[in-house]
Structure formats: C-alpha cells, structure tokens
C-alpha positions as CSV (number, residue, x, y, z in Angstrom):
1,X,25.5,-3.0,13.4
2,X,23.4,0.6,13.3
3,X,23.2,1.7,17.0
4,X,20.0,3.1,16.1
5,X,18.7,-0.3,15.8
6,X,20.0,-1.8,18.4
7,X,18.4,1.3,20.3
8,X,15.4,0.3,18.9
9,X,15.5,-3.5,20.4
10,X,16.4,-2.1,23.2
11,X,13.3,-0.1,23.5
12,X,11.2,-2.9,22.3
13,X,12.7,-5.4,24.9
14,X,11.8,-2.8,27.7
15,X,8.3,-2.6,26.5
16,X,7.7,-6.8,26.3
17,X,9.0,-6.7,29.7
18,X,6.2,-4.6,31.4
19,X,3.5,-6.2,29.1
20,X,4.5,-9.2,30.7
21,X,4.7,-7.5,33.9
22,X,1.1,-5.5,33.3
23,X,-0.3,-8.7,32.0
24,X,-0.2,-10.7,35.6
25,X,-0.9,-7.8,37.4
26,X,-4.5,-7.9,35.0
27,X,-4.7,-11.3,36.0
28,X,-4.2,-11.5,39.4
29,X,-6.3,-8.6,39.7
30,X,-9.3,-10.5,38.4
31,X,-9.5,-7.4,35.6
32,X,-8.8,-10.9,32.5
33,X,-12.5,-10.3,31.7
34,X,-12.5,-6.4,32.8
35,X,-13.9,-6.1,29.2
36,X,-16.6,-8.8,27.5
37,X,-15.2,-7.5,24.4
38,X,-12.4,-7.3,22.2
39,X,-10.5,-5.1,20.6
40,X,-12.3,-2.1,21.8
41,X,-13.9,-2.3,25.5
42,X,-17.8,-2.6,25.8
43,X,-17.8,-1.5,21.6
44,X,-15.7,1.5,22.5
45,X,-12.2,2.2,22.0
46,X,-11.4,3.1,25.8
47,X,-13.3,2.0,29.1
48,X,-16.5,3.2,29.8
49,X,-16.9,6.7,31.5
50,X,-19.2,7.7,34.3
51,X,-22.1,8.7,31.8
52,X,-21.2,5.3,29.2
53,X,-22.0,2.9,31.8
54,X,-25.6,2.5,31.7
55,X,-25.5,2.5,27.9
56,X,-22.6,0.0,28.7
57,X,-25.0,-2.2,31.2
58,X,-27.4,-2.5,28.5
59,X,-25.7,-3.5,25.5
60,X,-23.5,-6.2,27.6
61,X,-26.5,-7.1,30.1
62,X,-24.1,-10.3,30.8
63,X,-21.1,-8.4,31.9
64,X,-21.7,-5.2,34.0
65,X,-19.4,-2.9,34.5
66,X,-16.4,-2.6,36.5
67,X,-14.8,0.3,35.7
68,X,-11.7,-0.3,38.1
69,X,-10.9,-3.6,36.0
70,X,-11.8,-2.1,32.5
71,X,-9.5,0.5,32.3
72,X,-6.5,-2.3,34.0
73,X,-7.7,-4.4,31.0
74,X,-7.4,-1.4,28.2
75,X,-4.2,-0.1,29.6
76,X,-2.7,-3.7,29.1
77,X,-4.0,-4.1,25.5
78,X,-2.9,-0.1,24.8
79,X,0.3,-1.3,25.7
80,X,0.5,-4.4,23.9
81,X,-0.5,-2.6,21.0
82,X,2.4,-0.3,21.0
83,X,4.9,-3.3,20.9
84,X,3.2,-5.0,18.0
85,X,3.7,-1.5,16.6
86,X,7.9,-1.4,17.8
87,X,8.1,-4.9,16.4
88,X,6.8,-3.6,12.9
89,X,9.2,-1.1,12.6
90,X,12.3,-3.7,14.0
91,X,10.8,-5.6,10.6
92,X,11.3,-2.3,8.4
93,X,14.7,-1.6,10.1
94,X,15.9,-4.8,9.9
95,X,15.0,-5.9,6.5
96,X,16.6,-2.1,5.3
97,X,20.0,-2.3,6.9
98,X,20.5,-5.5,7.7
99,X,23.1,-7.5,5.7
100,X,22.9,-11.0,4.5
101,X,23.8,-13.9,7.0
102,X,23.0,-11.7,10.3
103,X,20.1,-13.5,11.2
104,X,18.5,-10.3,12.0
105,X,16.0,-10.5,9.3
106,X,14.5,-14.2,10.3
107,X,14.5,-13.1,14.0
108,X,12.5,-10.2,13.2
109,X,10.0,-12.0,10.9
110,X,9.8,-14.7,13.8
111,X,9.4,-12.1,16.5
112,X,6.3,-10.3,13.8
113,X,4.4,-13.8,13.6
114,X,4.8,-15.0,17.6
115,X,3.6,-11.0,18.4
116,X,0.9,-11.4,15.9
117,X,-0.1,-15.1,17.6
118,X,0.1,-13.5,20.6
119,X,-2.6,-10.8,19.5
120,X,-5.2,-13.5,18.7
121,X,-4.5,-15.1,22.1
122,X,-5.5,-12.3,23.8
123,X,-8.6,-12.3,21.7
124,X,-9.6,-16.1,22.5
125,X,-8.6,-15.3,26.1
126,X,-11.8,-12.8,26.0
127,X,-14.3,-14.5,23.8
128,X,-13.3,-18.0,25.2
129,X,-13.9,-16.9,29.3
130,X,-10.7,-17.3,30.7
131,X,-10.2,-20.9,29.0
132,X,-7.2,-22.2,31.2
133,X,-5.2,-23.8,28.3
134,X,-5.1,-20.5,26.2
135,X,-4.3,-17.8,29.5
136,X,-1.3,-20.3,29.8
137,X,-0.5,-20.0,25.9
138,X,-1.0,-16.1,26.1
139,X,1.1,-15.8,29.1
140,X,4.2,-18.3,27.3
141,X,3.6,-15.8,24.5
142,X,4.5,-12.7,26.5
143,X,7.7,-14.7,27.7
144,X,8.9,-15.4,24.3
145,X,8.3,-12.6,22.9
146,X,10.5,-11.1,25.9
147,X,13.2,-13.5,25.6
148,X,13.2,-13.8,21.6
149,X,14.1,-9.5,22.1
150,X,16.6,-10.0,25.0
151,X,18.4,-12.3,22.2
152,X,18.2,-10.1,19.3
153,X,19.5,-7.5,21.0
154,X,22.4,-9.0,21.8
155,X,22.8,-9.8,18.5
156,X,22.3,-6.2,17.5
157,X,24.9,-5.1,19.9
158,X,28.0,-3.1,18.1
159,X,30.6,-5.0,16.9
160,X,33.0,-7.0,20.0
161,X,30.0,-5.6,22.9
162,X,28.0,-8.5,22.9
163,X,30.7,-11.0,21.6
164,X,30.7,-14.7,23.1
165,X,32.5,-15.5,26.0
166,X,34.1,-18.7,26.0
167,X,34.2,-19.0,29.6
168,X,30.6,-19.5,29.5
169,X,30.9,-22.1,26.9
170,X,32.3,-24.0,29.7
171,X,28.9,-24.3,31.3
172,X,26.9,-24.1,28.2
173,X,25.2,-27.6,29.0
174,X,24.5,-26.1,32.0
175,X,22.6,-23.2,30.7
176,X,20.7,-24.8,28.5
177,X,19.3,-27.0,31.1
178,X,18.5,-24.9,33.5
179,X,16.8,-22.7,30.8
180,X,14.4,-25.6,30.0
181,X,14.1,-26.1,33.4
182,X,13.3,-22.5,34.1
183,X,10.5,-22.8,31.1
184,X,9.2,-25.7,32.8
185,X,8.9,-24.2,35.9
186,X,7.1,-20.9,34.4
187,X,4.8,-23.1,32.8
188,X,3.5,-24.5,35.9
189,X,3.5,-21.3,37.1
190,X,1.1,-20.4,34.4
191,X,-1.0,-23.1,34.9
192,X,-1.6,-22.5,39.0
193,X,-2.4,-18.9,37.8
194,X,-4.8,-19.6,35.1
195,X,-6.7,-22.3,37.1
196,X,-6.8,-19.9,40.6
197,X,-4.5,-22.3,42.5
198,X,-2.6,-20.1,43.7
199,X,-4.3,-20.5,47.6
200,X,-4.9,-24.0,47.4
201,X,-2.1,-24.3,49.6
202,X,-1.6,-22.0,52.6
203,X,0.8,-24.4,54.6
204,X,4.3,-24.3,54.1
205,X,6.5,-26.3,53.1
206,X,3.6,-29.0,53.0
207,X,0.1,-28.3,52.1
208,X,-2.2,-29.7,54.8
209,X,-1.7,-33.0,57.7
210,X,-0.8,-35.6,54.7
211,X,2.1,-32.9,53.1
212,X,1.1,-34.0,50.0
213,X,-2.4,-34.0,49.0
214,X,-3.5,-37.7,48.0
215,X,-6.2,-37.2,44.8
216,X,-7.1,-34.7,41.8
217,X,-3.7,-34.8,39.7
218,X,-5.3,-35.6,36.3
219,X,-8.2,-33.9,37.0
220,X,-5.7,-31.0,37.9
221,X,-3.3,-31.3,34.3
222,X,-6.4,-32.0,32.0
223,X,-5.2,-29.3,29.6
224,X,-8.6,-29.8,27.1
225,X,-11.6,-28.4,28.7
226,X,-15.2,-27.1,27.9
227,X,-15.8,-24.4,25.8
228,X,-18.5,-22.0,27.0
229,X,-17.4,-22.2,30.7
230,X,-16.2,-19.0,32.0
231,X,-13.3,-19.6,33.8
232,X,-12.9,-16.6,36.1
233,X,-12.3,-17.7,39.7
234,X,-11.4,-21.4,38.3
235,X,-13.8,-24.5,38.5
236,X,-11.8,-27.3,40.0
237,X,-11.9,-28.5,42.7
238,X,-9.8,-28.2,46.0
239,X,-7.8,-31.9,45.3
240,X,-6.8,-30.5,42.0
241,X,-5.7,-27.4,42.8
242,X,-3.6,-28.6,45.4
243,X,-2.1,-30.7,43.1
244,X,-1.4,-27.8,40.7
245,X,-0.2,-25.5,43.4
246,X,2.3,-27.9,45.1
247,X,3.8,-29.4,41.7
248,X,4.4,-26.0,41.2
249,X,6.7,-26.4,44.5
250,X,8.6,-29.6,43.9
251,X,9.3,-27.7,40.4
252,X,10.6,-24.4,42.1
253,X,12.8,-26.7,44.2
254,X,13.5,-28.2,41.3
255,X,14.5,-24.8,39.7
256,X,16.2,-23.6,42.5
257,X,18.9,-26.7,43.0
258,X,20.1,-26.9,39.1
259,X,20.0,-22.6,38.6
260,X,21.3,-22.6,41.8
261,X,24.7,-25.1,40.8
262,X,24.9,-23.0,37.8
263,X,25.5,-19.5,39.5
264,X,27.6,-21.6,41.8
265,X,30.1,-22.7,39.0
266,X,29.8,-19.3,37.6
267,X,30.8,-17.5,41.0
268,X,34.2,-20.1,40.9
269,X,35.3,-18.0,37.7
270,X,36.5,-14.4,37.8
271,X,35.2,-13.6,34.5
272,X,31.5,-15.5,34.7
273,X,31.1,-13.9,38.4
274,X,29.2,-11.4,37.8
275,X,27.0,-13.1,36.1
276,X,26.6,-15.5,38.3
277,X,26.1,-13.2,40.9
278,X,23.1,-12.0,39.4
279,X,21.5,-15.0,38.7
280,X,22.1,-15.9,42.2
281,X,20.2,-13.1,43.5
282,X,17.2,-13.3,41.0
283,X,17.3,-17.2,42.3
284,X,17.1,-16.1,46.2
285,X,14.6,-13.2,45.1
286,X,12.2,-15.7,43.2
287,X,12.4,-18.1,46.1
288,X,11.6,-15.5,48.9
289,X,8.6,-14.1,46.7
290,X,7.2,-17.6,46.3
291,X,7.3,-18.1,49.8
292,X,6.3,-14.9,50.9
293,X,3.3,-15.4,48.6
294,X,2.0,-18.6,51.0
295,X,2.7,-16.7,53.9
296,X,1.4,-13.4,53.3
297,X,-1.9,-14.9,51.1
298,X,-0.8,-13.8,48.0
299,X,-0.2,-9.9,48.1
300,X,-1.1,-8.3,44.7
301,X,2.3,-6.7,44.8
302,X,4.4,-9.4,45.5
303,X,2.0,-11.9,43.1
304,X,3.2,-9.5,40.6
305,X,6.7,-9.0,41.3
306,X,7.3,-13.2,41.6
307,X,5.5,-13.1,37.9
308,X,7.9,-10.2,36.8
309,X,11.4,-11.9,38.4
310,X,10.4,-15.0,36.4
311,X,11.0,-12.8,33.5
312,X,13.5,-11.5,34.3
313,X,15.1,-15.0,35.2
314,X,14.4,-16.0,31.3
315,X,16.0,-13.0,30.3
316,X,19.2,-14.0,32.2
317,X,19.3,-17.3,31.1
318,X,18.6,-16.1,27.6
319,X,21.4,-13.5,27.5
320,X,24.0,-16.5,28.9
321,X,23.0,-19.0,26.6
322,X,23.5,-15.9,24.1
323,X,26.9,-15.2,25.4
324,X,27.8,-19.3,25.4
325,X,26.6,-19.4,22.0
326,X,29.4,-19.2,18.8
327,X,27.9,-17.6,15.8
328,X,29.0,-15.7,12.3
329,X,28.1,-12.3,11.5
C-alpha cells in the first residue's frame, strides 16, 4: 500500500484522538454551551474579543459571555474541523490508489458519513441544550471515528507490517468480548458525564450508609427527554444520579475482570506479551484514574486523562481484534 497514505491515516488517527481528548476536557469544563451558536460563535467565526462582547451580550441576551469557555468551545470545533477535512482527502487518496478488494475505499466512505454524522451532533448538542441522549451520541461518535482510523491504518500498513498474528487468533473470542464490554462500559461513562453524575458519589467503594443507593434507576436510564430543557449542570435528581454514577462502577469492575483475564492470557505467550503488557497497564491506569477521580473530587486533569485512556483502551482493543482478524488484500 502507498506509505504516503498510510502517513496520512496516521495523521488523521492522531487528530481523532485529541478531538476526543479536547472534547471532554470542553465538557467537563462546563465550556458544551461556551457558544449559544453554531457553526460560528455568537454569529462570528472565532470567540468574541474584549471590544465584541457587548455587541455579543446584546444579540444573545440569553447567553452572556464567557469568554474563557468560548474560545475552549471554538478551539474544539476548529479542530474537529480539520479532521472532517483529513478524512476528505483519505476519500480522494483512497478512491485514487486504492485497488479493488482492499476495503480501503468502503472504510473511507464509512469513516466520511460517521464524520459527517458526527458534525450534525455537535450542532444538536448546541441548539438542543446539552440534551443528555445526543452528548452521549456525539461523544460515541468521537470514539468511532477514533477506532474506525486505528483499523484502517492498520490496514494501510505496508505489505507483512501490520499482518495478522495467529497467536492472537487464539484469544480472538476473547477480544471481541472485552471490546463490547469496553463499549459498554464507555457508554455508561458517557452517560454519568452527560447527566453531571460524576459526584453523585463521593464514597468509595460504596456510595453512602446503604452501599448501594435504593431508588431512581429508571428515572436515571430514561434515555428520551424534553426538548427545550437546557441541560447544563444536569436535572435529576440525587437517587438517579447515584444510580448512574455507581452502575458506572459495577461496569468498570466489570471491565476490569474480563480485560484484565485477557492481558493475563496474553502475558502467558511470548509473542502476545507485549501486547498484553500494554493492555495491562492502560487497565491499572484507567482503574487508578477512576478512583482517583472519587477521591480527589473530580480533578479537571485527571477527569480528562480517565476520558482520554478510555480511548486509548478502544484503540488497543481495536488494533488486537485487527491483528486476530484474517483478511485478503
């Protein structure tokens, strides 16, 4: 394959990553709404200055602003922008040099319409407040579009690089479930983010005298909710949250005993233990930072760094189930 174009993915995949990265620092900054508008930022292309902002008061009367959460929001979508633009030109590349039965071509295309889906996501999170159900959706997204690069660019890799290993195929049913485990566990992950449920729970490893709290799970998973609402700071109540916030738990447990097993068996074979080393280590890492996040009341930088090792987690998993997986080219 061109090593331009694997270049290229490369670049791309580098990009998704801090996106994903930027994009829960924006959240857990409280900047999702830094800007009432969308594309541009209170009808301008960039944040507004020291001498826009009363002209910016008065045409959004609703929204003042807060400078030090526009310019986080417009950063995030300048960004974004520049991948929808690297995944354009993976389209041009890959439907001028790639050759028939590569797969390269239909990953790309897929890759054009989840990036474009994504871009509409970000719009509705704007104009629809922060809904919960679509800041979960827009943050999947961003993980998808991640781990749909980290596979093509294995598949771009030069000829006998990137080639299967069949000592992974060992453990393929292994991978694959704890890669839907893994997008399990991000999702509810999403979800405590996107309904502020992060500090419902600052006891650990229980969450209050009864461990467990005893009311509020529907109320917490009701994925359908008003339009018109905005959502900054969350609405439910403390029950639900807590509900939210420890399934989150039992699913990082969860996570931890079946990715755990995994690098386990890996680390028994000389040729999968380095891989399995590192998945080990992003495991332990993940599991600290979650922790850490209880105890220290959820530290920007390590809210951020927990979101950006989940990524990288998928990315992991991605590139095994890559490696496990036979294919023609």
């Amino acid at each position: 394959m061109n090593p331009g174009f694997h270049r290229l993915v490369l670049v791309a995949t580098l990009v998704a990553l801090c996106v994903v990265a930027l994009g829960a620092y924006v959240r857990l900054s409280h900047a999702g709404l830094g800007c009432p508008d969308w594309p541009g930022c209170y009808g301008r292309l960039t944040w507004p200055k020291a001498h826009q902002v009363d002209a910016a008061n008065e045409a959004f009367p609703h929204r003042p602003v807060e400078v030090h959460k526009a310019w986080k929001e417009m950063i995030h979508r300048y960004l974004a922008g520049f991948l929808v633009l690297l995944v354009l030109l993976i389209n041009y590349r890959a439907w001028k040099i790639a050759r028939p039965g590569e797969g390269h071509r239909t990953m790309s295309g897929l890759l054009l319409g989840l990036i474009l889906f994504q871009a509409a996501l970000g719009m509705w999170t704007v104009t629809l407040q922060l809904l919960p159900a679509v800041v979960l959706a827009h943050l999947l997204g961003g993980m998808a579009t991640f781990a749909l690069l980290v596979w093509l660019s294995g598949r771009t890799g030069l000829p006998g690089r990137y080639e299967p290993s069949r000592a992974l195929r060992g453990v393929r049913t292994w991978i694959v479930l704890g890669l839907l485990v893994l997008v399990a566990q991000i999702t509810a992950g999403g979800w405590t983010s996107a309904n502020y449920a992060a500090l419902a729970c600052l006891d650990f490893p229980g969450c209050g005298p009864d461990f467990w709290p005893r009311e509020g799970f529907w109320e917490g998973f009701t994925l359908l909710r008003e339009i018109g609402v905005n959502y900054e700071g969350g609405v439910l109540d403390l029950a639900a949250r807590q509900e939210i916030h420890m399934t989150h738990r039992l699913g990082g447990v969860l996570t931890f005993l079946v990715l755990g097993a995994l690098s386990v068996r890996m680390l028994q074979n000389p040729i999968m233990r380095r891989s399995g080393m590192l998945l080990l280590f992003l495991v332990l890492l993940q599991v600290t930072l979650g922790i850490l996040n209880v105890e220290l009341v959820l530290p920007l930088p390590n809210a951020v760094a927990h979101n950006a090792v989940a990524a990288l987690l998928l990315a992991q998993m991605t590139w095994l189930l890559h490696r496990s997986t036979p294919y023609t080219a």
